[in-house]
C-alpha positions as CSV (number, residue, x, y, z in Angstrom):
1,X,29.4,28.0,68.7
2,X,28.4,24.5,68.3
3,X,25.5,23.2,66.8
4,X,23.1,20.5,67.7
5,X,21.2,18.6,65.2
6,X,18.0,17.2,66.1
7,X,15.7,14.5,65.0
8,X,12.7,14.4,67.1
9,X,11.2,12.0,68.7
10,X,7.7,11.7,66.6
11,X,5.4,9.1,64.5
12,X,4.7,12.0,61.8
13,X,6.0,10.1,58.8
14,X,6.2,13.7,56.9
15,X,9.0,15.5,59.4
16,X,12.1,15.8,57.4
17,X,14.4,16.3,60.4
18,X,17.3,16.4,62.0
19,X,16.7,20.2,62.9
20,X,19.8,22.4,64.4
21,X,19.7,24.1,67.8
22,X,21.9,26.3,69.2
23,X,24.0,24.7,71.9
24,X,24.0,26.6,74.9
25,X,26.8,27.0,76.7
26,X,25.3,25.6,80.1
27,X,24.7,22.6,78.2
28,X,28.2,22.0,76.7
29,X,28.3,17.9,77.9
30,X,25.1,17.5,75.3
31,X,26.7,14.9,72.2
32,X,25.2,12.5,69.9
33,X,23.1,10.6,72.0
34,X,21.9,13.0,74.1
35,X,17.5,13.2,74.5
36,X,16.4,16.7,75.0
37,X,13.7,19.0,75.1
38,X,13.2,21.6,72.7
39,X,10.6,24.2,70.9
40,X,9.2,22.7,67.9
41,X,6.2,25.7,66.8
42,X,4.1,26.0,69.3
43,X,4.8,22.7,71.1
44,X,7.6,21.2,73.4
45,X,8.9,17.8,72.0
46,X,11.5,15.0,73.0
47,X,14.8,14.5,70.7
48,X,17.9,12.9,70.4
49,X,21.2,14.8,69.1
50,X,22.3,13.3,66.5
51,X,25.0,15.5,65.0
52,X,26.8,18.1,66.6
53,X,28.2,20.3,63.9
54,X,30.0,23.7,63.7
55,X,27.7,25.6,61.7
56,X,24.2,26.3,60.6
57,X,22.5,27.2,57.0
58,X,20.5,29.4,59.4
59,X,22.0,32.6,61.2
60,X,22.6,31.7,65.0
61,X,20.4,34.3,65.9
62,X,17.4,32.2,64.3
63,X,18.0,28.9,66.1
64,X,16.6,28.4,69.3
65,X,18.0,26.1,72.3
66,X,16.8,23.3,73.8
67,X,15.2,23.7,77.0
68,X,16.3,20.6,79.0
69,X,18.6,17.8,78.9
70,X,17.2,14.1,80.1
71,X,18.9,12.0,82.4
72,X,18.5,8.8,79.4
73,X,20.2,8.7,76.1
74,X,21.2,6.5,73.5
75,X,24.9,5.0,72.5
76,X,26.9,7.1,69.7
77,X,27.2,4.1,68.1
78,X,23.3,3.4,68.0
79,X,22.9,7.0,66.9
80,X,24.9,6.4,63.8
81,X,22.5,3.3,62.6
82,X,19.1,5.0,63.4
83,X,18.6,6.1,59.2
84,X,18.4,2.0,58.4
85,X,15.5,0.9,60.2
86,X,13.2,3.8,58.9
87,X,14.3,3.2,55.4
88,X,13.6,-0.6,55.8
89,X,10.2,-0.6,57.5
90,X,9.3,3.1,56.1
91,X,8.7,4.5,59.7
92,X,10.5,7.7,61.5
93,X,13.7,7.6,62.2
């Protein structure tokens, strides 16, 4: 089962992300790059996949799935520099 790392798509400056998510099998084209949908507590947010890994600290069972792929996305490439800005100008990722 693959796993899809998440960093949302959020100003709060306190969010440690990325987040995994389980990667469903109906959305097996989601990579790095990819802006989805998914549960965050009691809310629905945007994020961008920005890992997709083969396993989870957490038990598969505990990891819930995105709820929608969008159409838009970003570059792999782009993906793998998105850490510097935030570090440079202290903002989210």
């Amino acid at each position: 089962m693959a796993i899809l790392r998440v960093e949302p798509l959020t100003t709060a400056r306190a969010l440690r992300g990325p987040f995994d998510y389980r990667r469903p099998e109906a959305m097996s084209e989601l990579d790095v790059g990819s802006v989805v949908r998914v549960p965050f507590g009691p809310r629905r947010i945007l994020g961008v996949v920005v890992e997709v890994a083969e396993g989870s600290e957490l038990p598969p069972e505990r990891l819930a799935e995105p709820l929608e792929a969008l159409e838009a996305g970003a570059t792999p490439e782009l993906v793998r520099h998105h850490p510097r800005p935030a570090r440079e100008y202290c903002s989210t990722p």
